[in-house]
C-alpha positions in Angstrom: 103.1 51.5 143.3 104.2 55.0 143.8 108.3 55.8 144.5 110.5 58.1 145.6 114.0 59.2 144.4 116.8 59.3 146.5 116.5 63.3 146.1 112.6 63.1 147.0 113.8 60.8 150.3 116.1 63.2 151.3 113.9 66.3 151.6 110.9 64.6 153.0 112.6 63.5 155.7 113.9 67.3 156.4 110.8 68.6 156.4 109.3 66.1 158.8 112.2 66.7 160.9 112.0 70.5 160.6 108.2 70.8 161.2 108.3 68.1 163.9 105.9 66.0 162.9 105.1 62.7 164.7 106.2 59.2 163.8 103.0 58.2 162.7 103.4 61.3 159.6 103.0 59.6 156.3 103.3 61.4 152.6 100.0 61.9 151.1 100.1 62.0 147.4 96.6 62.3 145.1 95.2 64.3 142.2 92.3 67.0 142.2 90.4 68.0 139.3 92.0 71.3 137.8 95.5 72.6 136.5 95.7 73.6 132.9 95.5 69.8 132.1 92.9 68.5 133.7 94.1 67.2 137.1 96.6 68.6 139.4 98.9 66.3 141.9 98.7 67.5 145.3 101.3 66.3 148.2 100.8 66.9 151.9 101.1 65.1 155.3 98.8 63.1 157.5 98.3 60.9 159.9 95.8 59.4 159.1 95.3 56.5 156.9 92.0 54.9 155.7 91.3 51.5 155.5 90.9 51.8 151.6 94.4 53.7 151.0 97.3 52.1 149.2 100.1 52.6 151.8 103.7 51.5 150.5 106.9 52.4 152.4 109.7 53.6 150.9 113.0 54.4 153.1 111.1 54.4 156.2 108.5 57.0 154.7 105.0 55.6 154.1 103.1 57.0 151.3 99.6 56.8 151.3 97.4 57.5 148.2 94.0 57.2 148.0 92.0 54.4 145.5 91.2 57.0 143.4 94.1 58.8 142.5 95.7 56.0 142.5 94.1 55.1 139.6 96.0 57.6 138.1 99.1 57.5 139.9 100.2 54.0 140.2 103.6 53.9 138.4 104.0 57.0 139.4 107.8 58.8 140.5 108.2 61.6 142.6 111.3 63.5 142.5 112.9 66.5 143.9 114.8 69.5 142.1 116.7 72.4 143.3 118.3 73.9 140.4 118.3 77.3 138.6 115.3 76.4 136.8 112.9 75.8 140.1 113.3 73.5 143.8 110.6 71.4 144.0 108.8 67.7 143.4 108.6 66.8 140.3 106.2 64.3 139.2 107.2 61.1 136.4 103.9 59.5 135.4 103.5 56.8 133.1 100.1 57.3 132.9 100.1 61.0 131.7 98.8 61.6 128.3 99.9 65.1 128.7 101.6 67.5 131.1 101.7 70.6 131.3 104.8 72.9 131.5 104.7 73.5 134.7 104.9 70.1 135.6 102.3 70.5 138.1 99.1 69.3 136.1 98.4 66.3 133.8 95.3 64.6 131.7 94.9 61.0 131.0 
């Protein structure tokens, strides 16, 4: 299962809120080939949700994740920052080998 923080909550629901997207809007979460590490986590919205997706809700937000990523992602917590160091979702994957430095890239 994937999860949120608290923090990661928070600003999803403000950005659903401030781009006015339906009630139907669930959090995408998946990995692409790429980054310095080998795969990259992307995030996004949709509305649509495949038969095959893993779909969990989590304070009223649905995450959705596709069978393959989740492969890679299951265990997986997403968090938000906004600090002097950077604002943004961080990712805490048990199933990283490595991350980068960024944060924003991983291999298995």
């Amino acid at each position: 299962m994937i999860t949120l923080t608290d923090r990661a909550a928070v600003e999803i629901r403000r950005i659903i809120s401030e781009q006015k997207l339906g009630d139907q809007t669930a959090l995408r979460v998946g990995v692409k080939g790429g980054g310095c590490s080998g795969f990259s986590y992307t995030l996004g919205f949709d509305d649509a949700i495949g038969e095959v997706d893993q779909v969990s809700e989590i304070d009223g937000i649905r995450v959705v994740c596709d069978p393959k990523s989740f492969l890679y992602l299951n265990g997986t917590q997403i968090d938000f920052e906004d600090n002097l160091m950077g604002r943004g979702f961080k990712f805490g994957n048990p199933n990283a080998a490595k991350s980068c430095g960024c944060g924003e890239s991983f291999s298995v």
